[in-house]
C-alpha positions as CSV (number, residue, x, y, z in Angstrom):
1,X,36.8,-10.0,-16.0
2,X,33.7,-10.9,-13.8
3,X,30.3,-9.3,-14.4
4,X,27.3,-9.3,-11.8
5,X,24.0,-9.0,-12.5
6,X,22.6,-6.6,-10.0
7,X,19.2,-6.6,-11.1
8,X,16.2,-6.2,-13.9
9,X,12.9,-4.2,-14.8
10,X,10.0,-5.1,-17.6
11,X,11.5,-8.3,-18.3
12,X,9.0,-11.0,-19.3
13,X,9.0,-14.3,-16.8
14,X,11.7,-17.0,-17.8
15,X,13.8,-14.4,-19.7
16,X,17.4,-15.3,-20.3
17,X,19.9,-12.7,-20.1
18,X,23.0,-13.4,-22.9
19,X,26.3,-11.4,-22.9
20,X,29.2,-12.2,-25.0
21,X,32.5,-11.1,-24.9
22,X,35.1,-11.6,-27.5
23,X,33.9,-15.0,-28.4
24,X,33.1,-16.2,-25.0
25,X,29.5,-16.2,-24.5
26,X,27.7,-16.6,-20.9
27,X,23.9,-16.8,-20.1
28,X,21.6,-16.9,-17.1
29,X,18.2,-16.2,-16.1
30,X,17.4,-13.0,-15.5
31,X,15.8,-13.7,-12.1
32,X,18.8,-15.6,-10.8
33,X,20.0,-12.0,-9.4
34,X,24.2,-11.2,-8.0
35,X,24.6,-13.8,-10.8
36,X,28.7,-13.4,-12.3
37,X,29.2,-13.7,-15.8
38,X,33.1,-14.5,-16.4
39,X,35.4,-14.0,-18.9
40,X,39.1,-14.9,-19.5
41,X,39.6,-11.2,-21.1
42,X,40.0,-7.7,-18.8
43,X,37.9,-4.9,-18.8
44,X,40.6,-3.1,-20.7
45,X,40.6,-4.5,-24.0
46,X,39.1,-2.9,-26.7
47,X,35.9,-4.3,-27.6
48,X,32.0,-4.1,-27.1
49,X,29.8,-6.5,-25.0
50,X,27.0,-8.0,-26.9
51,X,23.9,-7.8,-24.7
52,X,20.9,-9.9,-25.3
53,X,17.5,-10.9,-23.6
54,X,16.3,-14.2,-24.5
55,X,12.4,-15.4,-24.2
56,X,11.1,-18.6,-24.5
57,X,8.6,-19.2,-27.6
58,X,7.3,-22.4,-26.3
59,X,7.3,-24.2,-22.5
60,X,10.3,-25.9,-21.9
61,X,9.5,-29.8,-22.5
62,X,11.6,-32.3,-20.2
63,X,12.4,-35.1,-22.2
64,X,13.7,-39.3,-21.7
65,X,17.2,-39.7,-22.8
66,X,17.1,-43.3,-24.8
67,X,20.7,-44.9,-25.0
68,X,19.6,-47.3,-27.8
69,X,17.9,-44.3,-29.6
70,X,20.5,-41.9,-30.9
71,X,18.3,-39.4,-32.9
72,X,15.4,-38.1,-31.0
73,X,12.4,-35.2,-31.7
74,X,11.2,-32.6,-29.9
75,X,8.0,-31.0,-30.5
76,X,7.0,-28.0,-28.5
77,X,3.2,-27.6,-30.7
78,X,2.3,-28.4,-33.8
79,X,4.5,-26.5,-35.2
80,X,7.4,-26.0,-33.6
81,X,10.2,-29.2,-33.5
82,X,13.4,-30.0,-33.5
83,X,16.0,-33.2,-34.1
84,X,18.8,-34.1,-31.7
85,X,21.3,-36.8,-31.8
86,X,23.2,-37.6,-28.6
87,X,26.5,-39.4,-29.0
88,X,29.3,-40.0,-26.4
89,X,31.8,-37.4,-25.7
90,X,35.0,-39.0,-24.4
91,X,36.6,-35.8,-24.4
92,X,33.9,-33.9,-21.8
93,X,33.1,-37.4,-19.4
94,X,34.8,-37.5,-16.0
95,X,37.8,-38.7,-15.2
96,X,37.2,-42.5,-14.4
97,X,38.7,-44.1,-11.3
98,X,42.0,-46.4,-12.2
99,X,40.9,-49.5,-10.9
100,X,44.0,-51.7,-11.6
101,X,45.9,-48.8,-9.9
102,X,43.9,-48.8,-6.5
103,X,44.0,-52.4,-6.5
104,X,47.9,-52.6,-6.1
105,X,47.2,-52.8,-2.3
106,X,50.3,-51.3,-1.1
107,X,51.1,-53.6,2.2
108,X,47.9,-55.8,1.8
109,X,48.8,-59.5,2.7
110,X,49.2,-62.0,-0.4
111,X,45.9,-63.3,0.0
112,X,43.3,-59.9,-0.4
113,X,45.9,-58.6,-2.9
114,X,44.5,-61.5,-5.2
115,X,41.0,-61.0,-3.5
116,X,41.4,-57.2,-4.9
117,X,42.7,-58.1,-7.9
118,X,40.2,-60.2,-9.3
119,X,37.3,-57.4,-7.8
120,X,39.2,-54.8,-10.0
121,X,39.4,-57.3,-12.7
122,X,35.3,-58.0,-12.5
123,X,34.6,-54.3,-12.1
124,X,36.4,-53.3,-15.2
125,X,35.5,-56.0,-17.7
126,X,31.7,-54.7,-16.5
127,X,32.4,-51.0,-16.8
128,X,30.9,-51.1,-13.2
129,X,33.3,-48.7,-12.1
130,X,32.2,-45.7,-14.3
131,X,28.7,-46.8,-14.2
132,X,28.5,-46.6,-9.9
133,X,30.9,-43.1,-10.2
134,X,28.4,-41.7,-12.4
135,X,25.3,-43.0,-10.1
136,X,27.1,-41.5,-6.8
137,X,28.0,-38.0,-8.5
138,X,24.4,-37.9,-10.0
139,X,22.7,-38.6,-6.6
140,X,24.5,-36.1,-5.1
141,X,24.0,-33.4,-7.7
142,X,20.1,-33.6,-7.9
143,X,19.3,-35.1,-4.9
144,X,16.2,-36.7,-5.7
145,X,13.1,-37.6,-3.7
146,X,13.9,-41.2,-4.4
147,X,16.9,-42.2,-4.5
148,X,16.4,-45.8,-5.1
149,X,14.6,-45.3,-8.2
150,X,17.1,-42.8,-9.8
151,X,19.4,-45.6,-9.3
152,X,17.1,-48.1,-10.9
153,X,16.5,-45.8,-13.7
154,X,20.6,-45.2,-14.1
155,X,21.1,-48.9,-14.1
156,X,18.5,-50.2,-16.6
157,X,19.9,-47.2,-19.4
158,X,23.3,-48.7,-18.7
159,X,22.5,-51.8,-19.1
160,X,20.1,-51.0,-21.9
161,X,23.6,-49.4,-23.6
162,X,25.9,-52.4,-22.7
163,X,23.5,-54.8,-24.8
164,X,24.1,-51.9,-27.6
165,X,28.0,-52.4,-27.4
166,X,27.2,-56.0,-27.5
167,X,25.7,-56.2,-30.3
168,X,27.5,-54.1,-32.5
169,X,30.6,-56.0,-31.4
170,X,28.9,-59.1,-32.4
171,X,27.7,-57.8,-35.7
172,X,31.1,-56.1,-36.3
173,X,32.9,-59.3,-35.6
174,X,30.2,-61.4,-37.7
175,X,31.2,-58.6,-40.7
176,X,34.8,-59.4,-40.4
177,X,35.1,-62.9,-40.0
178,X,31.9,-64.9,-40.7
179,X,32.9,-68.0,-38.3
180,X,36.2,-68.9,-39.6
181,X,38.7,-69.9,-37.1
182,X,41.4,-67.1,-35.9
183,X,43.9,-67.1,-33.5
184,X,41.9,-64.0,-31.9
185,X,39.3,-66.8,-30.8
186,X,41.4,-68.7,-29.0
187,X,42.4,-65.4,-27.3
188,X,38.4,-64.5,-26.4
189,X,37.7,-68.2,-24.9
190,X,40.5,-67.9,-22.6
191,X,38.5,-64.4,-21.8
192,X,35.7,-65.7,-21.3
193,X,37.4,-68.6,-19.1
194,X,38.5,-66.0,-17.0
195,X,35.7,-63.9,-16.4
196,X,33.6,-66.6,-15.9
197,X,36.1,-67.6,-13.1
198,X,35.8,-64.4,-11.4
199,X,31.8,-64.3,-11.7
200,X,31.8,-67.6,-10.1
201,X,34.3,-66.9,-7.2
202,X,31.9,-63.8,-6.9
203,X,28.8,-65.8,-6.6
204,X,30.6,-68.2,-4.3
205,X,31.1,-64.9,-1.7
206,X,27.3,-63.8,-2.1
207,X,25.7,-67.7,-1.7
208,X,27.6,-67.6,2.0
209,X,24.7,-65.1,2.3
210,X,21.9,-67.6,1.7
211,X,20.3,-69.3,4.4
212,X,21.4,-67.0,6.8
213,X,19.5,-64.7,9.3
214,X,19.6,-61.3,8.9
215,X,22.1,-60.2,11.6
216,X,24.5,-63.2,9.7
217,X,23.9,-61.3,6.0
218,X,24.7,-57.9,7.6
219,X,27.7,-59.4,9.6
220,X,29.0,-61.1,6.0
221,X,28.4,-57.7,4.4
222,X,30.1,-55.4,6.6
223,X,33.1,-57.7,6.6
224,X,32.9,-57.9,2.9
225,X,33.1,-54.2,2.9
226,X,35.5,-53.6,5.5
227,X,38.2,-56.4,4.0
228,X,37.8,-54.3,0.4
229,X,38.1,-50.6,2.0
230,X,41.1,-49.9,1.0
231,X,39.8,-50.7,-3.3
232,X,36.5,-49.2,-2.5
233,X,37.7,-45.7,-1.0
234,X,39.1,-44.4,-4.8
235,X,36.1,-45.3,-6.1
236,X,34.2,-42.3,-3.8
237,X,33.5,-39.1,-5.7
238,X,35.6,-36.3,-3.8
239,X,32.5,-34.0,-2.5
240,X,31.5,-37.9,-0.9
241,X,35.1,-38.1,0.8
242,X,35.0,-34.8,2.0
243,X,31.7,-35.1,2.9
244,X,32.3,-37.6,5.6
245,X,35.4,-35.7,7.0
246,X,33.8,-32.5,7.6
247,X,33.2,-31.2,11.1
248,X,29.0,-31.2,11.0
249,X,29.6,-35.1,9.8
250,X,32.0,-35.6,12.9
251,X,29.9,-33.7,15.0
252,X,26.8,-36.2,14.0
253,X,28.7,-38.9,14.7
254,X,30.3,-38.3,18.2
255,X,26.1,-37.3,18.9
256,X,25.1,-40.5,17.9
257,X,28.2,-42.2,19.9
258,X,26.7,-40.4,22.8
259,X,23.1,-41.8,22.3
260,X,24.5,-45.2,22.7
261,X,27.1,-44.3,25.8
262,X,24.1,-44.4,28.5
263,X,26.5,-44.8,31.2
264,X,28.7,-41.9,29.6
265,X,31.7,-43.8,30.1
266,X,33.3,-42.7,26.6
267,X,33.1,-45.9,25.7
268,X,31.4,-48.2,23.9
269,X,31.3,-52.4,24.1
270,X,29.6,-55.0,22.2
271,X,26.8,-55.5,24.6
272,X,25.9,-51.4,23.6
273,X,25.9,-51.8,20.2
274,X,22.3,-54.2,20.7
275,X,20.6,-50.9,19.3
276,X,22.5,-50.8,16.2
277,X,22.4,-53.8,14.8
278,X,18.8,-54.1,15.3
279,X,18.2,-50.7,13.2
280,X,20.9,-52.3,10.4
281,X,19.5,-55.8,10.5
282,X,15.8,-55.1,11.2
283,X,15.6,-58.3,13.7
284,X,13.9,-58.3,16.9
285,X,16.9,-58.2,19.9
286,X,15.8,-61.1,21.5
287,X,17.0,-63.3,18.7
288,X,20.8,-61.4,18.6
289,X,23.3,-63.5,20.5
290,X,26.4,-61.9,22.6
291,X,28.5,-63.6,19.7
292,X,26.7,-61.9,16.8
293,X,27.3,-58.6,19.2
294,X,30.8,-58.8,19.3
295,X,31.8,-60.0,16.3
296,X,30.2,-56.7,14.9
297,X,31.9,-54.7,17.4
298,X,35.6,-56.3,16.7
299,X,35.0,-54.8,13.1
300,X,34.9,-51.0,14.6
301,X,37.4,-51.8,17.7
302,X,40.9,-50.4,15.9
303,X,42.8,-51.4,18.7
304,X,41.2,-54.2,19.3
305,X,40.8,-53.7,23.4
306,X,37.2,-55.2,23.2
307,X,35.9,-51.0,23.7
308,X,35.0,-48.5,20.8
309,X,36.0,-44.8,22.1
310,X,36.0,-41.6,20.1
């Protein structure tokens, strides 16, 4: 059963309108109106809806959620307070993203399989995986005014909550062995051997980087990203994917595409594609070389005829 809310009279500002039916209980504000209250039940079954108006006693207070600090208060005046304690919820989180799955690289040549591999290795022994879903699916939820610093904010809690788990590893492991020598510590500095041998052949990738101009990073970095699409796509939230298949998104793009075709040829080579890497890079076009120009190109040219076309 579905019920709307068609509309309200004499209600104070910020009430909340509360129905419950059976032991399902829905509630909305009661300005929010063609609002539907569902229920699993049907009209027809014997029993009374409970129908209540809630009003606020205090203003609502928007409060800092601390990773490291379980138990929190909340006081609304002087008198007025309450006590929460978050904790995690493994039962209500998202569905994570299997990483060693999408690494598999069905028909990927020997050599980025093992580039893939050890990615999907470094991304799960960080939890980097859940972390960046979580940072995508919040962005596009709230949308805020700066996005940059949402993702600041997300990234220092996490990291704030990975020293937790640290430490109470640590302390957990001092409680049970106290430094004696174990067969398990043999097993955790072989770990450690081989994360630290996928950091480094990480940092290896990202000092290629250093030194270079900026039309040489962005180069490095688009082929960095294009060599690991085929990991990277599972790792986009579905409202992203579909997103960038929809008609207005295609529509944008074949505008843009148009922008750059001058000559409206339907066709696009290297020497058009000045424009964009000066937007991407932020260099002045005078120092971008033909070279620089086409090896950007050759990483959008699918059928590699030296022409991008729609």
């Amino acid at each position: 059963m579905e019920v709307l809310l068609l509309g309200s009279e004499g209600l104070p500002e910020g009430a909340v309108l509360s129905l419950k039916w059976g032991d399902m209980k829905r509630q909305a504000p009661v300005s929010q109106v063609g609002q539907n209250f569902r229920f699993n039940d049907s009209a027809a079954h014997p029993m009374q809806m409970k129908v209540e108006v809630l009003t606020p006693m205090a203003p609502s207070q928007s409060v800092p959620i601390d990773p490291a600090q379980d138990v929190f208060e909340v006081a609304f005046d002087s008198r007025m307070k309450v006590r929460l304690q978050h904790r995690p919820a493994k039962e209500s989180q998202r569905q994570v993203v299997d990483i060693k799955s999408a690494s598999d690289g069905k028909g990927l040549p020997a050599e980025r399989l093992h580039l893939a591999q050890q990615a999907a290795s470094y991304l799960e022994e960080h939890d980097l995986v859940k972390t960046f879903q979580e940072i995508l699916h919040g962005l596009i939820v709230t949308k805020p005014d700066d996005p940059h610093l949402y993702v600041e904010a997300h990234l220092a809690k996490a990291k704030k909550m990975a020293k937790g788990g640290t430490a109470r590893m640590l302390c957990s492991a001092g409680e049970t062995d106290r430094g004696a020598a174990s067969p398990d510590g043999t097993e955790l500095y072989k770990a450690k051997r081989r994360r630290s041998s996928v950091r480094e052949h990480m940092r290896a990738n990202q000092r290629k980087a250093v030194g270079c101009s900026k039309v040489e990073a962005l180069l490095l970095t688009l082929e960095a990203a294009s060599n690991n699409l085929e990991l990277v796509l599972h790792l986009v939230p579905e409202t992203l994917r579909e997103s960038i298949s929809h008609p207005q998104f295609v529509q944008l793009c074949e505008e843009e595409f148009q922008k750059l075709d001058k000559e409206q040829r339907g066709e696009l080579t290297s020497d058009d594609l000045l424009d964009v890497i000066v937007e991407l890079s932020r260099s002045q076009k005078e120092s971008i070389s033909q070279v620089q120009c086409r090896k950007f190109a050759e990483m959008f040219d699918t059928d590699q005829d030296g022409l991008i076309n729609v």
